[in-house]
C-alpha positions as CSV (number, residue, x, y, z in Angstrom):
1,X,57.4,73.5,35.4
2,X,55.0,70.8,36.8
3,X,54.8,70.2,40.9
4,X,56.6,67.2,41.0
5,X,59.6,68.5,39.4
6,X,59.7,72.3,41.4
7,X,59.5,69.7,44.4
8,X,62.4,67.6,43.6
9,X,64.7,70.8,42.9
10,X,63.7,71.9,46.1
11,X,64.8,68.7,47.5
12,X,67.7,68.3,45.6
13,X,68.7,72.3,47.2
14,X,67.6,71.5,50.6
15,X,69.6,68.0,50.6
16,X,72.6,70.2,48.7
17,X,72.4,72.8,51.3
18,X,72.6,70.4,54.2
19,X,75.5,68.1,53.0
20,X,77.4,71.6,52.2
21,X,81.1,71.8,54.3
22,X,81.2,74.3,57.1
23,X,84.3,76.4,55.5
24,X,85.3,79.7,57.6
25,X,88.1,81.8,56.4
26,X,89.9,84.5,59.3
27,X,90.7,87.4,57.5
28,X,92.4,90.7,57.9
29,X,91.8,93.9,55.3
30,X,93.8,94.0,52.2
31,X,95.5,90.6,52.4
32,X,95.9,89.2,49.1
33,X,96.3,85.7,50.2
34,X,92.8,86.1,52.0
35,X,91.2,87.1,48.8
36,X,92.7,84.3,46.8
37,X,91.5,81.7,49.2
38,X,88.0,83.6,49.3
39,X,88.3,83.6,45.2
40,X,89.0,79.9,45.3
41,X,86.0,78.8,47.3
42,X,83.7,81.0,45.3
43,X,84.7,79.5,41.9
44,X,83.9,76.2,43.5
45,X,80.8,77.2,44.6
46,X,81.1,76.7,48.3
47,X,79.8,79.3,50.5
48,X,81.7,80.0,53.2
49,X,82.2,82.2,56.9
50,X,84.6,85.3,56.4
51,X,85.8,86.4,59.9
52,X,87.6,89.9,59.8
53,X,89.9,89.5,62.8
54,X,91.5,93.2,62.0
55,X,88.7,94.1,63.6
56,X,87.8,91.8,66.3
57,X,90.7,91.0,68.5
58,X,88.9,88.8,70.3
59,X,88.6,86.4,67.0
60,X,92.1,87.0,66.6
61,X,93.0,85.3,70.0
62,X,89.9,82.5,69.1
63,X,91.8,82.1,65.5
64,X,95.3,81.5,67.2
65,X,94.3,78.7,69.8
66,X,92.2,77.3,66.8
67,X,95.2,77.9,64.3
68,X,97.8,76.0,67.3
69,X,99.7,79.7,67.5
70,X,99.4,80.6,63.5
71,X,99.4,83.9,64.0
72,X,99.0,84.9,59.9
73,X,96.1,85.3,57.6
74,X,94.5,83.4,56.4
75,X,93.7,80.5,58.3
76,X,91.5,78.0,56.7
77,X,89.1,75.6,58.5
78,X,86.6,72.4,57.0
79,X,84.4,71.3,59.3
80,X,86.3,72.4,62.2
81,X,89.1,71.5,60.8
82,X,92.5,73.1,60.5
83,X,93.5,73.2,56.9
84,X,95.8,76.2,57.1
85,X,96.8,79.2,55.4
86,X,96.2,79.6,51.1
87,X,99.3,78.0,50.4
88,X,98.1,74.5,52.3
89,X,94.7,75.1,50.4
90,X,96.5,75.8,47.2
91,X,98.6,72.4,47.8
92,X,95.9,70.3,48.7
93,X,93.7,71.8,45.3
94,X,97.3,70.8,43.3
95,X,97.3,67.6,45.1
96,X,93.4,66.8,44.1
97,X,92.6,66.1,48.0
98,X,90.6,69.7,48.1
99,X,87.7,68.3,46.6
100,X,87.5,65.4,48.4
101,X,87.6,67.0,51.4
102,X,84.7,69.5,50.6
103,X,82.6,66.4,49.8
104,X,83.2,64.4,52.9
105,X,80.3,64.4,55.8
């Protein structure tokens, strides 16, 4: 592989890696629903934050204000943004807005 061509995949990563959404999923152990939203993003390629709050109850109370009192896991944010639990994911991937949002700056 010449120079020129390592360099622009470099790029190309870098620029990927920097335009990537923030995604962060609050978890709890053995929650099938959390798993399925965690399957999801991995099949789409898109890395993402896993915060356990069964352990943490501090990031349980920080998921609840986040969440506006949704107390149940998961809870889903974009780019600081409340998406919901997996069935609000699953809706907006049925919908065809998922993507869109991933993509948006």
């Amino acid at each position: 592989m010449n120079h020129a061509l390592k360099r622009n995949n470099c790029e190309k990563a870098v620029k990927d890696y920097i335009t990537m959404p923030k995604v962060e999923i609050y978890t709890a152990m053995l929650c099938v629903y959390c798993n399925q939203a965690k399957a999801l993003f991995a099949k789409k390629q898109v890395a993402f934050e896993e915060i356990n709050v069964g352990f943490h109850p501090k990031k349980r109370a920080e998921m609840i204000q986040r969440a506006n009192g949704q107390r149940t896991v998961p809870q889903i944010f974009i780019n600081d943004c409340h998406i919901g639990g997996f069935d609000d994911l699953h809706a907006l991937k049925i919908a065809g807005k998922l993507d869109h949002i991933l993509e948006a700056e």
